[in-house]
Rosetta silent file (secondary structure, phi, psi, omega in degrees, C-alpha in Angstrom):
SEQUENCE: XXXXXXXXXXXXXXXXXXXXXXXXXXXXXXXXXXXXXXXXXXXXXXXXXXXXXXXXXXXXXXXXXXXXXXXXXXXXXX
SCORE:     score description
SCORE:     0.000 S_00000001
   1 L     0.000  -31.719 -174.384  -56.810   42.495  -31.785 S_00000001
   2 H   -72.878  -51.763  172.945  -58.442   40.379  -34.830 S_00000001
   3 H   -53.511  -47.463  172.160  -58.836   43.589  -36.684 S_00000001
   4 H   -34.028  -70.151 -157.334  -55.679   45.037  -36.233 S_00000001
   5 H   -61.583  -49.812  157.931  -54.112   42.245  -37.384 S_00000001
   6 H   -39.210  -58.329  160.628  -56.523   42.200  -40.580 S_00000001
   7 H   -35.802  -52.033  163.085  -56.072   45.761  -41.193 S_00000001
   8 H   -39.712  -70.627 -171.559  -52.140   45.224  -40.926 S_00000001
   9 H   -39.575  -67.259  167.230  -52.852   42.447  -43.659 S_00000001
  10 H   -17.049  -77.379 -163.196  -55.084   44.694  -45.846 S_00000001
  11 H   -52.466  -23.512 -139.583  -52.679   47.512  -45.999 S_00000001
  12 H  -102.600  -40.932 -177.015  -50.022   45.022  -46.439 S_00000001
  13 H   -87.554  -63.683 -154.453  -51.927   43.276  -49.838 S_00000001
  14 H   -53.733  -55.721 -170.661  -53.099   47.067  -50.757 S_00000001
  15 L   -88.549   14.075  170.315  -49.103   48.166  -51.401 S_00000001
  16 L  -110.828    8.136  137.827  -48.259   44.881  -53.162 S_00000001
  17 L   115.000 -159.013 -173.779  -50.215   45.553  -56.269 S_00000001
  18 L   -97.921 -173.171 -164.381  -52.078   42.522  -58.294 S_00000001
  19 L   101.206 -146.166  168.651  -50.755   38.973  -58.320 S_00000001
  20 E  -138.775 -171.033  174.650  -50.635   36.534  -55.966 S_00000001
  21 E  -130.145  170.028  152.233  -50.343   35.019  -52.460 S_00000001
  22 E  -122.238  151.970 -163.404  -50.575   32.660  -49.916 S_00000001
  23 E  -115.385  159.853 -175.795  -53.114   32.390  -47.426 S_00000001
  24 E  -107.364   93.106  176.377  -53.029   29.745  -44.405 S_00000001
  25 E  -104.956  112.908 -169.663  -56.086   27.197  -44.261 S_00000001
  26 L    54.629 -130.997  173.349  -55.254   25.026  -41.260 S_00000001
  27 L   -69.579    8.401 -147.892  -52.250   23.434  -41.905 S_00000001
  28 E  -145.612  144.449  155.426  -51.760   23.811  -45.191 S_00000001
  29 E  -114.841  144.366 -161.319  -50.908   27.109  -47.648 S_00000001
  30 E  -119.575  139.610 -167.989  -52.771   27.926  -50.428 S_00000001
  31 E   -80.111  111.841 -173.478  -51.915   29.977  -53.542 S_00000001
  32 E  -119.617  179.200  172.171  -54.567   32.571  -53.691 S_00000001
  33 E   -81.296  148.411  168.100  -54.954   35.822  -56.432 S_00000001
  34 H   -20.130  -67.191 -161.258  -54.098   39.244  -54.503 S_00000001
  35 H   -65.008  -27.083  175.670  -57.984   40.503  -55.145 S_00000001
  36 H   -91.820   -5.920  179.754  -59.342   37.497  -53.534 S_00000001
  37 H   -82.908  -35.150  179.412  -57.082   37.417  -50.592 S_00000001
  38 H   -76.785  -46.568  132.181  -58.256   41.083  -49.923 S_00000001
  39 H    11.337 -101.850 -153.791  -62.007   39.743  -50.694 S_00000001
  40 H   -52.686  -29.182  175.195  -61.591   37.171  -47.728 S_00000001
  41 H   -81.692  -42.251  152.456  -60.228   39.845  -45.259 S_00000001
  42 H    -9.336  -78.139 -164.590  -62.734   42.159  -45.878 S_00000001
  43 H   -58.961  -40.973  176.134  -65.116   39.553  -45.504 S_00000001
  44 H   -83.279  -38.802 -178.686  -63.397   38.632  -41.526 S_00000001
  45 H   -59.215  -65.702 -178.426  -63.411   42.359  -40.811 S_00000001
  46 L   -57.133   -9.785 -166.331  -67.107   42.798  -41.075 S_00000001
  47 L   -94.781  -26.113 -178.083  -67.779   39.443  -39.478 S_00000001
  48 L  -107.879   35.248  158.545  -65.471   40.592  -36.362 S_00000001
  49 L  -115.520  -10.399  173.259  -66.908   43.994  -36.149 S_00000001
  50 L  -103.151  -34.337  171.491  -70.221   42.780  -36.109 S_00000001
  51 H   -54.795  -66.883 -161.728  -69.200   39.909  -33.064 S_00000001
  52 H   -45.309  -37.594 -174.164  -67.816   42.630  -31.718 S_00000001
  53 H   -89.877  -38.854  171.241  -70.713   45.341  -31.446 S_00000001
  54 H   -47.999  -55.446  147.811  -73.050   41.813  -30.157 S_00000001
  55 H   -16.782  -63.062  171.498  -70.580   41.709  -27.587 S_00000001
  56 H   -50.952  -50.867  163.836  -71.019   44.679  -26.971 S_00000001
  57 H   -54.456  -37.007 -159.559  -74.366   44.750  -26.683 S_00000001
  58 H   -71.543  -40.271  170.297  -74.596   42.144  -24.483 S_00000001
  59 H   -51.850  -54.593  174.290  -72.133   43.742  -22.024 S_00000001
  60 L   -73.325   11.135 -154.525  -74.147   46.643  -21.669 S_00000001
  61 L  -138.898 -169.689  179.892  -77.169   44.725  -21.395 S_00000001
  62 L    45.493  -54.655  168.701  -75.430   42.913  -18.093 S_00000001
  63 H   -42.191  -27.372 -164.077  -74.022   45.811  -17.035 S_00000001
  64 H   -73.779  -67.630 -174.987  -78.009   47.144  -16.761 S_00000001
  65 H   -43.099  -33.740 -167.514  -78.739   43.825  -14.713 S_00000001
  66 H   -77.112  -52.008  171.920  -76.115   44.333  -12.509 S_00000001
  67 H   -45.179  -51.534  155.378  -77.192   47.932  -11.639 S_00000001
  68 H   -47.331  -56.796  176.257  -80.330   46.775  -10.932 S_00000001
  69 H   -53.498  -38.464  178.329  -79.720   44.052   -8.991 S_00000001
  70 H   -76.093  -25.875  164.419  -77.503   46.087   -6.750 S_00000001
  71 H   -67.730  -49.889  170.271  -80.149   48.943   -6.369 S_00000001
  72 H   -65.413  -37.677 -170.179  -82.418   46.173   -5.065 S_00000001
  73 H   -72.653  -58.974  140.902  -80.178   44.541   -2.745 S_00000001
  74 H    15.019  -92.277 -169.048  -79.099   48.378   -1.370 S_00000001
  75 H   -46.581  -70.983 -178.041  -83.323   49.072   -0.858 S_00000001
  76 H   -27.187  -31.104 -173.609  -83.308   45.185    0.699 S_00000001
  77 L    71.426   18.440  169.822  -80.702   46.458    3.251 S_00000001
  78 L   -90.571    0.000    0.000  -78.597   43.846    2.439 S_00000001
């Protein structure tokens, strides 16, 4: 969902050309240039595509345990 919404943003910064914008830091909005606004999304895309594949990982790495663990109880006769 965070990517979407970052992509949407990209694309969104992509068709308005150079200048500027504002970006939201906490409470407050801040006047940033275009190129650094894209810069900063960029910069959240890779960070929540890499949570995202750790996640991933992790899932599948629990998923493993669980198979096991279920294969034992199964044998166990329970």
């Amino acid at each position: 969902m965070q990517t979407a919404e970052i992509s949407k943003a990209l694309e969104e910064l992509s068709g308005q050309g150079k200048g500027e914008v504002y970006k939201i830091s906490g409470p407050v909005l801040i006047k940033v240039s275009s190129a650094e606004a894209v810069k900063d999304l960029k910069s959240k895309k890779e960070l929540a595509a890499l949570r995202l594949k750790t996640i991933e990982k992790s899932e599948a790495g629990l998923k493993e345990k669980l198979e096991d663990l279920r294969e034992k109880l199964s044998k166990a006769g329970v």
